[in-house]
C-alpha positions as CSV (number, residue, x, y, z in Angstrom):
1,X,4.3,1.6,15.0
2,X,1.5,1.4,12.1
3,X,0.1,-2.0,13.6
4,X,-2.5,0.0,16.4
5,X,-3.5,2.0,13.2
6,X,-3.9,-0.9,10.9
7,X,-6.6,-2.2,13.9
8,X,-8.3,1.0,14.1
9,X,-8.9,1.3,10.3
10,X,-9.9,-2.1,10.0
11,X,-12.6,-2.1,13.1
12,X,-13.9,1.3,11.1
13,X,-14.3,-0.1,8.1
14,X,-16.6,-2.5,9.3
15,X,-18.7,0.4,10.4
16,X,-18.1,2.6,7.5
17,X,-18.2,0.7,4.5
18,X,-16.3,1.5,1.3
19,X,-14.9,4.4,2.9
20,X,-11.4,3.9,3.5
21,X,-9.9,6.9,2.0
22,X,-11.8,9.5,4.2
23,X,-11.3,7.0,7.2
24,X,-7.7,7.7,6.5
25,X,-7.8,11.1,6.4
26,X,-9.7,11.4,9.3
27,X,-7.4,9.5,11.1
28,X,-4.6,11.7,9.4
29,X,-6.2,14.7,10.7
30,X,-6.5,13.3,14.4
31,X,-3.0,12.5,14.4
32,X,-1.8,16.1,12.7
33,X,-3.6,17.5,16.0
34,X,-6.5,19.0,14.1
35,X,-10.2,19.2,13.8
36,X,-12.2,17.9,11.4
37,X,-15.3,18.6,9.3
38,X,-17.9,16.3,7.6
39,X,-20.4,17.7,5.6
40,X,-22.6,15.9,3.6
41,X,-26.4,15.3,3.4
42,X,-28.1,14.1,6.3
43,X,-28.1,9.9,6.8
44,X,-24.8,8.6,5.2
45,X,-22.8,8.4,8.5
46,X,-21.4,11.0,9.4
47,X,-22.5,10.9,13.5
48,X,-21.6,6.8,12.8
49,X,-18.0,7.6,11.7
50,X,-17.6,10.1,14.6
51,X,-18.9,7.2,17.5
52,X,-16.7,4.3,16.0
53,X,-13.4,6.4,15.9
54,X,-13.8,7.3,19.3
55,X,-14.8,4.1,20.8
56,X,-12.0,2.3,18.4
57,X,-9.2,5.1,19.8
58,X,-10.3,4.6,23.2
59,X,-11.3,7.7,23.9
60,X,-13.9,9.5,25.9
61,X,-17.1,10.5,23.5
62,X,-19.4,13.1,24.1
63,X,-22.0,14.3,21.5
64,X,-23.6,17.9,21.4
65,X,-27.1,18.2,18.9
66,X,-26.7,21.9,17.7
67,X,-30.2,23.5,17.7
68,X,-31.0,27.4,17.0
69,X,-32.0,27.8,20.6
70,X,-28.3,26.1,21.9
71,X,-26.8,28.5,24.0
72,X,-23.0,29.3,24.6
73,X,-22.9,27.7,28.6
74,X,-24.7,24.3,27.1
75,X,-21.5,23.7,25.6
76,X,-18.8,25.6,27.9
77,X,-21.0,24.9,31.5
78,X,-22.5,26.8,34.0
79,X,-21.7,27.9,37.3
80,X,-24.2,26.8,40.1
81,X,-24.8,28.7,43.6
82,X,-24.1,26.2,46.3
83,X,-25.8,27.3,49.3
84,X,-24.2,24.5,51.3
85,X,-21.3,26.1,50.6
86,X,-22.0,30.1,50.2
87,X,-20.3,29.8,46.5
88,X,-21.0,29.3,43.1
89,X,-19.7,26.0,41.7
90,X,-18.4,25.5,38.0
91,X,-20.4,22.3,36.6
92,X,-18.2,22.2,33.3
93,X,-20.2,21.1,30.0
94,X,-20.3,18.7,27.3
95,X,-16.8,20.3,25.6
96,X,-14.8,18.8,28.2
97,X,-14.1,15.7,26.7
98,X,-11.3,14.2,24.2
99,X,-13.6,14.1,21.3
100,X,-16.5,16.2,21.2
101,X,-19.1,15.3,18.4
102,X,-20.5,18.7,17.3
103,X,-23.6,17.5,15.6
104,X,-25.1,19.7,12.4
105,X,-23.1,22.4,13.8
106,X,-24.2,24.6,11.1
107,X,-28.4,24.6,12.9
108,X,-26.9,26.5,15.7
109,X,-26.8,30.6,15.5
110,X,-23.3,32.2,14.8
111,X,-23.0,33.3,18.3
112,X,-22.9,29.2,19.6
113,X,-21.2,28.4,17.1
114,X,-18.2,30.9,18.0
115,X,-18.2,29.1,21.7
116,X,-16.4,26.3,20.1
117,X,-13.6,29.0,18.7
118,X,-11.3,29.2,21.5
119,X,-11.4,25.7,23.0
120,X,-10.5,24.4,19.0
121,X,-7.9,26.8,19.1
122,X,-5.9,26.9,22.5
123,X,-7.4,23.9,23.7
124,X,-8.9,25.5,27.1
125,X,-11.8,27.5,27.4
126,X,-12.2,31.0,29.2
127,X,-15.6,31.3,31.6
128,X,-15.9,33.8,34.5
129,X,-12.7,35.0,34.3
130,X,-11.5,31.9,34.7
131,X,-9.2,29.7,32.1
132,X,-9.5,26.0,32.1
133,X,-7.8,23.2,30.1
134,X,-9.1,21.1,28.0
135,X,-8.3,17.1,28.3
136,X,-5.7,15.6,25.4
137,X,-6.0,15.1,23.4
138,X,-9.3,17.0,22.2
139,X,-10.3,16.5,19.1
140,X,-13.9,18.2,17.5
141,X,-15.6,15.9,14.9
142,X,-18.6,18.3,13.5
143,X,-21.0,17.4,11.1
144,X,-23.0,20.3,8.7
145,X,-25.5,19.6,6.5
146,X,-25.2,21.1,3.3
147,X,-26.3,25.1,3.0
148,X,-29.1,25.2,0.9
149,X,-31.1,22.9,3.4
150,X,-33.8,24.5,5.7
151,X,-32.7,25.8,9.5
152,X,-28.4,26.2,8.5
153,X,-26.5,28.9,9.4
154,X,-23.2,28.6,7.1
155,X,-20.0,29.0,9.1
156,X,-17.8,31.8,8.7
157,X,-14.3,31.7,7.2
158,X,-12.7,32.4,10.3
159,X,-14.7,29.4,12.0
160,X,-13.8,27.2,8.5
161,X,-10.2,27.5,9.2
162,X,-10.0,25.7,12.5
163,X,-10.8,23.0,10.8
164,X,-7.6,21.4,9.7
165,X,-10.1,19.1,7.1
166,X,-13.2,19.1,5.6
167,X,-14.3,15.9,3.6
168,X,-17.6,13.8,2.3
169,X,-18.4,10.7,2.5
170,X,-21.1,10.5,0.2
171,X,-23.4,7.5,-1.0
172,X,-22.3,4.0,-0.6
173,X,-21.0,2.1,-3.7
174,X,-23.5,-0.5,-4.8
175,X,-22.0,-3.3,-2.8
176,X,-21.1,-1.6,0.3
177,X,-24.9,-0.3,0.5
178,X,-25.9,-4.1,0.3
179,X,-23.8,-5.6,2.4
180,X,-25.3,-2.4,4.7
181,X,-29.0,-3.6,4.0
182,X,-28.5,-7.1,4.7
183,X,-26.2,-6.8,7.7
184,X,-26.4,-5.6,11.5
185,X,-28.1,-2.4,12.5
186,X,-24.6,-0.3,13.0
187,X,-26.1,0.9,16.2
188,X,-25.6,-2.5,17.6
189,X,-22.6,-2.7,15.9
190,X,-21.0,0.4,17.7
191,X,-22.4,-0.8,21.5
192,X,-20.1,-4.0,20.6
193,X,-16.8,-2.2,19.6
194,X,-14.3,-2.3,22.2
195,X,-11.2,0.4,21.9
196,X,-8.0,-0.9,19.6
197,X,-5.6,1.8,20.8
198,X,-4.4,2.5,24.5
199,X,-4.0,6.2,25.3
200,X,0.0,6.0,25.5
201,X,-0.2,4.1,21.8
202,X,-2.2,7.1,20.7
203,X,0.2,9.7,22.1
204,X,3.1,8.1,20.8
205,X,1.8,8.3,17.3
206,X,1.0,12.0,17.9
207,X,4.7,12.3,18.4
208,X,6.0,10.5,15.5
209,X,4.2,12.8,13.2
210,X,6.5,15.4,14.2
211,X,9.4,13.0,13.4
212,X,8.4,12.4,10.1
213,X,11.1,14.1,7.7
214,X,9.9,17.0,5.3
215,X,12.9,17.2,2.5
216,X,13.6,20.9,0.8
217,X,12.2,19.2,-2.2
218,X,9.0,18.6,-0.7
219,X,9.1,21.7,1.0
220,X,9.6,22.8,-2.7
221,X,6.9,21.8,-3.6
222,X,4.5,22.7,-1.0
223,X,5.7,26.3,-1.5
224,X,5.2,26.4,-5.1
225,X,1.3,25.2,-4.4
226,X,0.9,28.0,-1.8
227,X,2.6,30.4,-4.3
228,X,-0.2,29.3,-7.0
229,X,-3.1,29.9,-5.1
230,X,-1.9,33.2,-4.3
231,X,-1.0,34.5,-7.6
232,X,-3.6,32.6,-9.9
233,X,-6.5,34.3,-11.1
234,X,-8.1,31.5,-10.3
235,X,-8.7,32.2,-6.9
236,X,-10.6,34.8,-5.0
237,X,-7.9,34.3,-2.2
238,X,-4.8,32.3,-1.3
239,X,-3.7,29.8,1.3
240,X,-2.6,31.2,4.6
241,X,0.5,30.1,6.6
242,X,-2.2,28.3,8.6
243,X,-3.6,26.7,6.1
244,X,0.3,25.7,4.8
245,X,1.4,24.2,8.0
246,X,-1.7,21.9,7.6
247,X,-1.0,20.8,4.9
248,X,2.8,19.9,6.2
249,X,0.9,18.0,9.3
250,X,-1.8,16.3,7.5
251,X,1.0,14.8,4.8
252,X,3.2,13.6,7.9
253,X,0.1,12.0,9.6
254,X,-0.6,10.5,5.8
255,X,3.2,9.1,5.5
256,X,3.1,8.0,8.8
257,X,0.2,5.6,8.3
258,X,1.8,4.0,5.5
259,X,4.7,3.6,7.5
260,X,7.2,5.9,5.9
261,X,9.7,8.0,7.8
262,X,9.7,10.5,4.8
263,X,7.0,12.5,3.4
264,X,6.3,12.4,-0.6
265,X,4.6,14.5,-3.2
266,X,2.0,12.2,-3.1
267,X,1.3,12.2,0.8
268,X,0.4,16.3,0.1
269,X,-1.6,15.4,-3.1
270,X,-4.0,12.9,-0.9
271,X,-4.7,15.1,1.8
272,X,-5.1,18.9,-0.2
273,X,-8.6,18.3,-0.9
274,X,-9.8,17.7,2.6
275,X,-7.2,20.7,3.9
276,X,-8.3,23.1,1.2
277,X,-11.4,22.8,-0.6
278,X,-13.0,24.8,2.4
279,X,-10.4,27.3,2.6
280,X,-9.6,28.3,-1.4
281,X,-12.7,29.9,-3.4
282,X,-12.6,29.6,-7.4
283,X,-12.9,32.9,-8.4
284,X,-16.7,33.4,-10.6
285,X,-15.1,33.1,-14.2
286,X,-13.3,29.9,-13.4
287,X,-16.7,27.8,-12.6
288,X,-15.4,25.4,-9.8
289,X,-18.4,24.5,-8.1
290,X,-16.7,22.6,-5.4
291,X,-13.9,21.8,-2.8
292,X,-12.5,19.0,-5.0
293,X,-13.0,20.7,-7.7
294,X,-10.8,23.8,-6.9
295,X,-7.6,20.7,-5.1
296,X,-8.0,18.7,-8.2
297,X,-7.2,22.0,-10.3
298,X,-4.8,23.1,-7.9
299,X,-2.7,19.8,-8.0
300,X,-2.8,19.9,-11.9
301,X,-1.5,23.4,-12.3
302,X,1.6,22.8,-9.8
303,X,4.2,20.4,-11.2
304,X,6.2,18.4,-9.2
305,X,9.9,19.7,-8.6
């Protein structure tokens, strides 16, 4: 069953280099049936990761540049007077796709940004009184540049959370960046890829997340982090049962790529930083300046059952 992934992350990686590990996990989060974040400063390839997963999945790609002056029906669509036909006609927008590239999503105004709420959520939109369904699967890969630049408008918690992950990819390693300089322009490189994956393979996969066995140990042990972040100083808040059942799907997606029918400690301790640094907050006399810095703290407090 792993085989079609082993292609995918192998055609990525020759995108992406020296990223494996947040290849994986945005893979994991794709099969989990989430949404995924990528922040990170502008020019490390973040748009690059988004176009190669969808052309190596075989899916249909369609990318949205978030501006301040993007308005809620560029996304959603309009509807159109026909005067052939005496009635208005829906001309739907970018959004209906199966994975929606939500470029610096954080340069549009809080109002756009909201227009992506429901469709991440119930996987249909609402226009004119009218509901309509989004293709499957539909998966939202948004990029944000970090806060402090010029032009952002941070996202709200409530907008955070529909994100099952958040991760970075941050600067090359030495050798990946030279094998980048010295090699093919990656735009050439992603008009050449062709898709690994068929649709059914994909949605077969989807399934088998599902199958993948949770033991009460591990539930255990999942409960006993959740427990933590909600009684620890540490923390300004806790995880929700949102944020909890992401975890359980992300460490099923994770087991399933290594081909394992069972999920371990270590499946939940690989994903919790991209499924909650951007939903726990260190509390000011702890000092964690960061996402990985509040997981990494996290995983050390909780002991394994």
């Amino acid at each position: 069953m792993t085989q079609p992934l082993d292609r995918v992350r192998s055609q990525v990686n020759q995108i992406i280099l020296g990223k494996d590990h947040q290849i994986r996990l945005a893979l994991s989060c794709l099969l989990a049936g989430g949404h995924l974040l990528i922040e990170d400063i502008p020019g490390v390839g973040k748009t690059t990761l988004a176009h190669a997963l969808a052309t190596t999945l075989g899916l249909n790609f369609q990318r949205i540049q978030f501006t301040s002056d993007l308005l809620p029906a560029d996304i959603i669509g309009v509807s159109v007077y026909d005067r052939d036909n005496a009635s208005f006609k829906f001309h739907p927008g970018p959004i209906f796709t199966q994975v929606l590239l939500a470029d610096e999503v954080n340069r549009a105004t809080p109002k756009t940004q909201s227009a992506l709420l429901e469709a991440m959520e119930e996987r249909q939109v609402t226009t004119e009184g009218e509901t309509r369904p989004l293709p499957e699967p539909f998966f939202v890969i948004a990029t944000q540049n970090p806060s402090h630049q010029v032009g952002t408008f941070p996202l709200p918690e409530s907008q955070l959370d529909r994100f099952l992950m958040r991760i970075h990819l941050g600067y090359p390693g030495a050798e990946a960046e030279r094998a980048l300089l010295q090699g093919t322009s990656r735009r050439d490189m992603l008009n050449e890829l062709k898709a690994c994956m068929s649709p059914e393979e994909l949605a077969e996969l989807r399934l088998g997340v599902g199958r993948v066995h949770a033991s009460p140990a591990l539930i255990d042990y999942l409960q006993a982090l959740i427990r933590h972040t909600r009684t620890s100083s540490e923390f300004l808040s806790g995880l929700s049962p949102r944020a909890g059942l992401a975890l359980l799907h992300a460490a099923r997606a994770w087991a399933l790529m290594d081909g394992r029918g069972e999920v371990l400690p270590e499946d939940l301790q690989a994903v919790i930083p991209g499924v909650v640094g951007h939903r726990l907050h260190a509390s000011g006399q702890h000092g964690k300046v960061n996402g990985a810095d509040v997981a990494a703290s996290l995983i050390c407090a909780v002991a394994i059952p």
